[in-house]
C-alpha positions as CSV (number, residue, x, y, z in Angstrom):
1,X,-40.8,-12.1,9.0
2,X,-39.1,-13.5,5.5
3,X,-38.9,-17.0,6.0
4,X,-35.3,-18.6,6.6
5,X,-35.5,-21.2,4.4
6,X,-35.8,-19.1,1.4
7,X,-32.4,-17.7,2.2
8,X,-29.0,-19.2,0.5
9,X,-27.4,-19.8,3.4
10,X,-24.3,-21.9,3.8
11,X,-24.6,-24.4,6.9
12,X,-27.9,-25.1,9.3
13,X,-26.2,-23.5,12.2
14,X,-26.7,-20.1,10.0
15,X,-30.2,-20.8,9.4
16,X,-31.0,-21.7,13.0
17,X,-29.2,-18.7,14.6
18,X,-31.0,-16.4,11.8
19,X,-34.3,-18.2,12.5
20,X,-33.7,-17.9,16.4
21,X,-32.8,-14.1,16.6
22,X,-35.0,-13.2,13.9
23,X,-38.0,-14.9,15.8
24,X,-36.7,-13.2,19.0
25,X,-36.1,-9.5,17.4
26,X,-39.6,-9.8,15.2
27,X,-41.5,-10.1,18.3
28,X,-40.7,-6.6,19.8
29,X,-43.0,-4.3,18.5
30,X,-40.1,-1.5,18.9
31,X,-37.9,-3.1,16.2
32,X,-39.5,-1.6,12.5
33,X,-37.3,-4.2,10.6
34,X,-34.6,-6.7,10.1
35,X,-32.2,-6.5,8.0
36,X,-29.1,-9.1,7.1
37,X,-26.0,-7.5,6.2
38,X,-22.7,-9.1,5.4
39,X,-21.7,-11.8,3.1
40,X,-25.1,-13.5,3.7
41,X,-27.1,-11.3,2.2
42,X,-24.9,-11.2,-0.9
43,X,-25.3,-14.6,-1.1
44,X,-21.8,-15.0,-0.8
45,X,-21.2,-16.7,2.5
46,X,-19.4,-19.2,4.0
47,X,-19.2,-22.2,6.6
48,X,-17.0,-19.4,8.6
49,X,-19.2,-16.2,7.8
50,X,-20.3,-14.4,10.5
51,X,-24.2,-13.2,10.7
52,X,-24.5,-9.6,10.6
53,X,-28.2,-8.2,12.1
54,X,-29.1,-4.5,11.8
55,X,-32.0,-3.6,13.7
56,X,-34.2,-0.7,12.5
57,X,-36.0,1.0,15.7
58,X,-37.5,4.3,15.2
59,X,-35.9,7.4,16.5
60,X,-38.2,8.1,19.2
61,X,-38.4,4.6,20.8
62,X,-34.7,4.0,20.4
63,X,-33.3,4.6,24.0
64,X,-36.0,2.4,25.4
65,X,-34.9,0.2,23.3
66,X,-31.0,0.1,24.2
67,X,-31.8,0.0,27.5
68,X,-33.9,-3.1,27.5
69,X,-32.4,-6.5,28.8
70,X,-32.7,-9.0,26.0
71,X,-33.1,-13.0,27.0
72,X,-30.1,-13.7,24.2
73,X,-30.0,-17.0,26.4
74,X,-33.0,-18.8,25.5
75,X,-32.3,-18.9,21.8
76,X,-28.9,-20.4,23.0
77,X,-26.8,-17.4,22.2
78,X,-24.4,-16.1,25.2
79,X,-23.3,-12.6,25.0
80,X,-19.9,-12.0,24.4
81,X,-19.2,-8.3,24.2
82,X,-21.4,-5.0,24.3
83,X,-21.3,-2.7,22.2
84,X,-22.5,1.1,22.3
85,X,-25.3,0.2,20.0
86,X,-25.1,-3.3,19.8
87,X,-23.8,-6.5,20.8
88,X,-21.8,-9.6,19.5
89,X,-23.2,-13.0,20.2
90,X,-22.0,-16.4,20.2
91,X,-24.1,-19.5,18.8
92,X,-22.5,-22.6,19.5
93,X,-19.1,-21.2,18.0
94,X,-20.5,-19.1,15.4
95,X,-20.6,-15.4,15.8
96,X,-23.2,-13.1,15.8
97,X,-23.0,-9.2,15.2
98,X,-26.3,-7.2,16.1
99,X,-26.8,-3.6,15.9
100,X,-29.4,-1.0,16.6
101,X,-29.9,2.3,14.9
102,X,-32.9,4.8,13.8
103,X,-31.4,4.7,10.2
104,X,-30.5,8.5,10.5
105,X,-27.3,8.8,9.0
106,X,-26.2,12.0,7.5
107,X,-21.7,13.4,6.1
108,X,-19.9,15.5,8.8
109,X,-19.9,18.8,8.1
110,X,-15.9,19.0,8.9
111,X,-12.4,16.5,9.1
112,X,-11.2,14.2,6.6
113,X,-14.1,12.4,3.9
114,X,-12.0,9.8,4.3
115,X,-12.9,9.0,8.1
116,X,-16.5,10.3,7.3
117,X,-18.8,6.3,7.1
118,X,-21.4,7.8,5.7
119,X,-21.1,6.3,2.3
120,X,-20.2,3.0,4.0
121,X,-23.6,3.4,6.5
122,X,-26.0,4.4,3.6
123,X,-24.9,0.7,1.9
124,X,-25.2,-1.0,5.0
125,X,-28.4,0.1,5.8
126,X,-30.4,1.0,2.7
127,X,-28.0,-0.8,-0.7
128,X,-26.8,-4.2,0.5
129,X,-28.7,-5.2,3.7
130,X,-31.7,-7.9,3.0
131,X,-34.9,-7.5,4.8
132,X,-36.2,-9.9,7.1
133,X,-38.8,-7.9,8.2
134,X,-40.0,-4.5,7.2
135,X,-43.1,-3.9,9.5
136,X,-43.8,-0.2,8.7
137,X,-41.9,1.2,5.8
138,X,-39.7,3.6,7.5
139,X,-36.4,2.0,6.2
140,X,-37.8,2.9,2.6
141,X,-38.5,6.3,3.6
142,X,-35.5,7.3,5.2
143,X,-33.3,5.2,2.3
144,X,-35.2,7.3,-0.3
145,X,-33.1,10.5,0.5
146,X,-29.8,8.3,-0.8
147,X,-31.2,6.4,-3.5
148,X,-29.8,5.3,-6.0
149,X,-27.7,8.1,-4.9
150,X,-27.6,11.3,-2.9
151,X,-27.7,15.0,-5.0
152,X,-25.0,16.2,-7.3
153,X,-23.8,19.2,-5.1
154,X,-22.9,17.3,-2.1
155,X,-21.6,14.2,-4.3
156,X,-19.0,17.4,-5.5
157,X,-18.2,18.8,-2.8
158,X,-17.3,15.4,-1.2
159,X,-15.5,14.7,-4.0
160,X,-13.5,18.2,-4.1
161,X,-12.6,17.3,-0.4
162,X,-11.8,13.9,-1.0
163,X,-9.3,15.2,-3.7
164,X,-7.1,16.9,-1.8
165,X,-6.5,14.4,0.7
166,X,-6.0,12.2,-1.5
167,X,-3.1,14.5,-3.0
168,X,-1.8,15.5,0.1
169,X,-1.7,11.5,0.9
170,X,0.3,10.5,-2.2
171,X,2.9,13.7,-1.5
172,X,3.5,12.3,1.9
173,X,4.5,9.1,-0.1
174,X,6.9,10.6,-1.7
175,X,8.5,12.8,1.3
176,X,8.8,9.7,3.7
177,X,10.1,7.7,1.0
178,X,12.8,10.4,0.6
179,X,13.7,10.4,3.9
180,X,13.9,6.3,4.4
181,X,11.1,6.0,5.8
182,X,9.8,2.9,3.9
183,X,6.9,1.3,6.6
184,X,5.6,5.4,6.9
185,X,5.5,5.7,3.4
186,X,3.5,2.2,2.9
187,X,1.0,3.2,5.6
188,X,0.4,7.1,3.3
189,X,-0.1,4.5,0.3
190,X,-2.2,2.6,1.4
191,X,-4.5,5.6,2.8
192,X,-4.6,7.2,-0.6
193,X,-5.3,3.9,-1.7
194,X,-8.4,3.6,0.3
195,X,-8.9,7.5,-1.0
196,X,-8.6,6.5,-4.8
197,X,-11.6,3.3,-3.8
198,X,-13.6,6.1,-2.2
199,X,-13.2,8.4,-5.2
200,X,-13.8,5.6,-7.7
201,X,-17.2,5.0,-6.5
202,X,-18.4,8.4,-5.8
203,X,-16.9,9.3,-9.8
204,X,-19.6,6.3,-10.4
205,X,-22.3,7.6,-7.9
206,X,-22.6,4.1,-6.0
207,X,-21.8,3.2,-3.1
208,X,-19.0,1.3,-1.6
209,X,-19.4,-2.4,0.7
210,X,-15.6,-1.2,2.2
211,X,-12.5,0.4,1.1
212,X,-10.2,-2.9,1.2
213,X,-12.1,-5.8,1.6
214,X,-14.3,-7.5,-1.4
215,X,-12.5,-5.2,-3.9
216,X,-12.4,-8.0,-6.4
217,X,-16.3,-8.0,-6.2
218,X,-17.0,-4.8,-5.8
219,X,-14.8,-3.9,-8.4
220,X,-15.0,-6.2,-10.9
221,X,-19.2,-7.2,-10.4
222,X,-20.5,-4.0,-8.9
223,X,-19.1,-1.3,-11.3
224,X,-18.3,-3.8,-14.4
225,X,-14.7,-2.5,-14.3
226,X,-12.5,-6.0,-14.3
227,X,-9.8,-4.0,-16.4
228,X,-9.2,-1.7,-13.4
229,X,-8.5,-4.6,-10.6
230,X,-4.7,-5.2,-12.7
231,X,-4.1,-1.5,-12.2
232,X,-5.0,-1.8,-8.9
233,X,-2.8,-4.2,-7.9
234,X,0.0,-2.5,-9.5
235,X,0.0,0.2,-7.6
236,X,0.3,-1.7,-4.3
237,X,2.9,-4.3,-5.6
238,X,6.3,-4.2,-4.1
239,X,9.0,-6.3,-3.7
240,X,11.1,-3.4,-1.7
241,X,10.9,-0.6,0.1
242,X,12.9,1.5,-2.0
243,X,12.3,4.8,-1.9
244,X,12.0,5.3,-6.3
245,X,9.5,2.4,-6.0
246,X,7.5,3.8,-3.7
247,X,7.5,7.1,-5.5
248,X,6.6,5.4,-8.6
249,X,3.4,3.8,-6.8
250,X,2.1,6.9,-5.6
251,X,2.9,8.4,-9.3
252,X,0.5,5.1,-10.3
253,X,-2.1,6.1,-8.3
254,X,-2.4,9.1,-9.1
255,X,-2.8,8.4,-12.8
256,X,-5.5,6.4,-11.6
257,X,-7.4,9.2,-10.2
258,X,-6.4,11.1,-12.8
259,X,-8.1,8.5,-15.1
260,X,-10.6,7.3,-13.3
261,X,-12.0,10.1,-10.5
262,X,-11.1,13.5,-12.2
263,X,-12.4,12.7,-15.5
264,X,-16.1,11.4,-14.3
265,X,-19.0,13.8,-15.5
């Protein structure tokens, strides 16, 4: 396994927790690799940050896997909640996130892009994690289907859906505005806000860390587009809920897509 200590990591507590359940994970010959996701493997952490673990365990050895008790006590971490494919840990106060998958990720065929992770998985698992341990290669076979990003046809057809929720989304805006409804109409904003983030990063074939959080970074570092982040915040700035205000947000937004989404080759 990668050694700890060649890590940037920002208190010892992170590298003794990393060291602990990397140690502990490394040793079952089921896992295939170790990978750090989160702010940590960005380099980006904090004294508060969480450690992310994602655990690579090939498809047919996976249910043995889940099922198998794990000793999380005798690297001093005490199980706070299960998960359905994972588990959150604590370490003297500092939390732990582990999950387990066979890396098979794959878009729905049907219901809103929007609610569809797989652009979010693929980054988790095969973009922005850092591997601790890769035993066999798998993870770069499996990633190789995505990377650096998956074929043209589906990219427009995800796109093509993605576009008309995001219109329907910014109409709903206006309607609920219309009608009063100031709260409704913030909620329909900021879900074709997420919608334009989605569609701004497909438009650029690469792949999103979230939808809200890090846009700053993600934004401004990962796509070299600082100029956009002003526009951005535009469109979400309000100092009423007043229904022409709101309508002019959505109108915002939309010329952001309009900018931005529709016009990418």
């Amino acid at each position: 396994m990668k050694r700890v200590d060649d890590l940037a990591l920002p208190t010892p507590r992170h590298a003794a927790l990393l060291a602990a359940l990397g140690d502990l994970f490394a040793a079952d010959p089921d896992v295939s690799a170790i990978l750090l996701g989160g702010s940590l493997a960005r380099g980006r952490g904090g004294p508060a940050s969480d450690v992310d673990l994602l655990l690579l365990v090939p498809a047919a050895r996976l249910s043995a896997f889940a099922a198998r008790a794990r000793d999380y006590a005798a690297v001093g971490a005490t199980e706070v909640e299960p998960e359905p494919d994972g588990v959150t840990l604590d370490f003297g106060g500092l939390p732990a996130h582990v999950w387990w998958t066979d890396g098979e990720v794959a878009p729905r065929a049907s219901g809103p892009v929007l609610d569809d992770p797989f652009e979010l998985e693929v980054a988790a698992l095969y973009v922005n994690a850092r591997p601790l341990l890769d035993r066999d290669g798998l993870r770069g076979r499996l990633g190789a289907r995505y990377l650096p990003f998956y074929d043209d046809a589906l990219r427009g057809q995800r796109l093509s859906r993605l576009a008309a929720e995001f219109a329907t989304h910014c109409a709903a805006v206006e309607a609920l505005a219309e009608r009063g409804l100031g709260f409704a109409a913030i909620d329909r904003l900021l879900t074709a806000f997420r919608a334009f983030v989605l569609g701004l990063f497909l438009a650029n074939r690469r792949y999103p860390l979230d939808l809200m959080k890090h846009l700053e970074e993600q934004v401004g570092d990962g796509l070299g587009r600082p100029d956009l982040l002003p526009a951005m915040r535009g469109a979400l700035s309000l100092r009423a809920l007043h229904p022409a205000a709101l309508t002019e947000r959505a109108h915002r937004l939309c010329r952001l897509w309009r900018d931005e989404v529709s016009g990418a080759p």
